[in-house]
N, C-alpha and C positions, 0 to 999 in steps of 0.2 A: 911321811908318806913315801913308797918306794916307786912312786910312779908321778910324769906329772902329765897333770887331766885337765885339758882347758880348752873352752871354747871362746873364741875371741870376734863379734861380727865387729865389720867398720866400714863405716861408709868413708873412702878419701875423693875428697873433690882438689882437681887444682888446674891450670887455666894454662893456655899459652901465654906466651909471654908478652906483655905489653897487652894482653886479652885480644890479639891476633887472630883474623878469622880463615883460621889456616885447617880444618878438621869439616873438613863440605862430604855431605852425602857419599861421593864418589870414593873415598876412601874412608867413611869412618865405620864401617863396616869390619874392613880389613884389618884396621887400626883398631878395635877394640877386642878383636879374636887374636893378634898377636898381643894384647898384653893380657887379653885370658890366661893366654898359653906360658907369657912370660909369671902370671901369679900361679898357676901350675908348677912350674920349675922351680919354685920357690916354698912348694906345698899347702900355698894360700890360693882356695877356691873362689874365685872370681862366680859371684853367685848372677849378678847383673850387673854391665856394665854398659852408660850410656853418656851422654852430653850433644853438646852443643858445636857452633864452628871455632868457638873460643873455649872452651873448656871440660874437661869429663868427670864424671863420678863411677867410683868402681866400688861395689858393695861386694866384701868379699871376709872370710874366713879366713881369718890370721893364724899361719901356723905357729907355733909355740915354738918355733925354732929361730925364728927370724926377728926383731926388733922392726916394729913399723916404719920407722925411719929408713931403716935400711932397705926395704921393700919399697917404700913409694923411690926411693933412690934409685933403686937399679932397676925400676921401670921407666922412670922418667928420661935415664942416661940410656938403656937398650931400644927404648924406642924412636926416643930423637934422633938414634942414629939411624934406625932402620926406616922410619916417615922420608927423611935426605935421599933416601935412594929412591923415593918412588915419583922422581923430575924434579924439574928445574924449578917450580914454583914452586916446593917446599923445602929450598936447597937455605933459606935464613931461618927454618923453622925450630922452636926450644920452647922448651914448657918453662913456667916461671918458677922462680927460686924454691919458693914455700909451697905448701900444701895446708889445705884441712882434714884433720878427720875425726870423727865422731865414733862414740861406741853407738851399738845398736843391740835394744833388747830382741831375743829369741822371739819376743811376741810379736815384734815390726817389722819380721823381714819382708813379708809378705806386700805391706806398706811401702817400705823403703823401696825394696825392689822396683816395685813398680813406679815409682815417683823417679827412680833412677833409670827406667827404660820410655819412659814418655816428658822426656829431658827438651825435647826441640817443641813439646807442645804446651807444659809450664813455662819456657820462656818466650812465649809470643806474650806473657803479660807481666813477666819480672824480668831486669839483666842479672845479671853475676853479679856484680857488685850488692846487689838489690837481696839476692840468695845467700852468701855469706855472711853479710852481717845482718840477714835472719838466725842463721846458724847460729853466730857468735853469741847472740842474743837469746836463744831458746837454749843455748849450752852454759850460759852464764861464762863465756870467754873472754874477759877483759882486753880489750885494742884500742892500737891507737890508729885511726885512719890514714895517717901518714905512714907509715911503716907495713900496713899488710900489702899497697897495690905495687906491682912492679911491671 
């Protein structure tokens, strides 16, 4: 084939560090339009992105150029730096080591989407902890509990 043609949806969720509740109303706004912009830069569309004061999900379109690793990477390292500049109370601020991400059919973005922008009102009745190893569990992802929290 002289061309390559591919559409890649993912939802990545991953958390501050120590599940830290450092992402409050007043900046997660700000903080979710610069890493629009950072998966922009990277040719991966940031379709919805939402979370919590401890952690986010970004549903987005993975360019065919970039390995997802590499991408949840150099959002995680560009934005921790730039959240540091926005005062003193997010000056011990870091996202945690790992990530999760999941594929997502064409037919659930609509779903996804949405479950990922009404993130602060799914977790008045589940934590993270409680969401992931949903995830893990609905993706058949084999864990050990001792090794995914940090």
């Amino acid at each position: 084939m002289p061309q390559s043609l591919v559409k890649n949806y993912v939802h990545i969720i991953f958390s501050t560090k120590h599940r830290n509740d450092f992402i409050d109303e007043s900046i997660e706004k700000e903080l979710f339009s610069y890493i629009a912009a950072l998966c922009k830069e990277f040719e991966s569309t940031a379709l919805q992105i939402g979370g919590t004061d401890n952690h986010i999900h970004i549903l987005c379109l993975l360019s065919r150029k970039i390995a997802l690793m590499k991408l949840v990477q150099e959002i995680k390292a560009v934005s921790s730096k730039w959240i540091k500049t926005k005062g003193k109370k997010y000056e011990d601020f870091f996202w945690q080591e790992g990530y999760g991400a999941f594929s997502v059919s064409p037919n659930n973005i609509f779903p996804v989407s949405e479950y990922v922008k009404n993130q602060r009102e799914h977790h008045k009745e589940f934590d993270f902890k409680h969401e992931m190893i949903n995830y893990y569990k609905k993706y058949k992802i084999d864990y050990d509990e001792k090794y995914i929290w940090d």
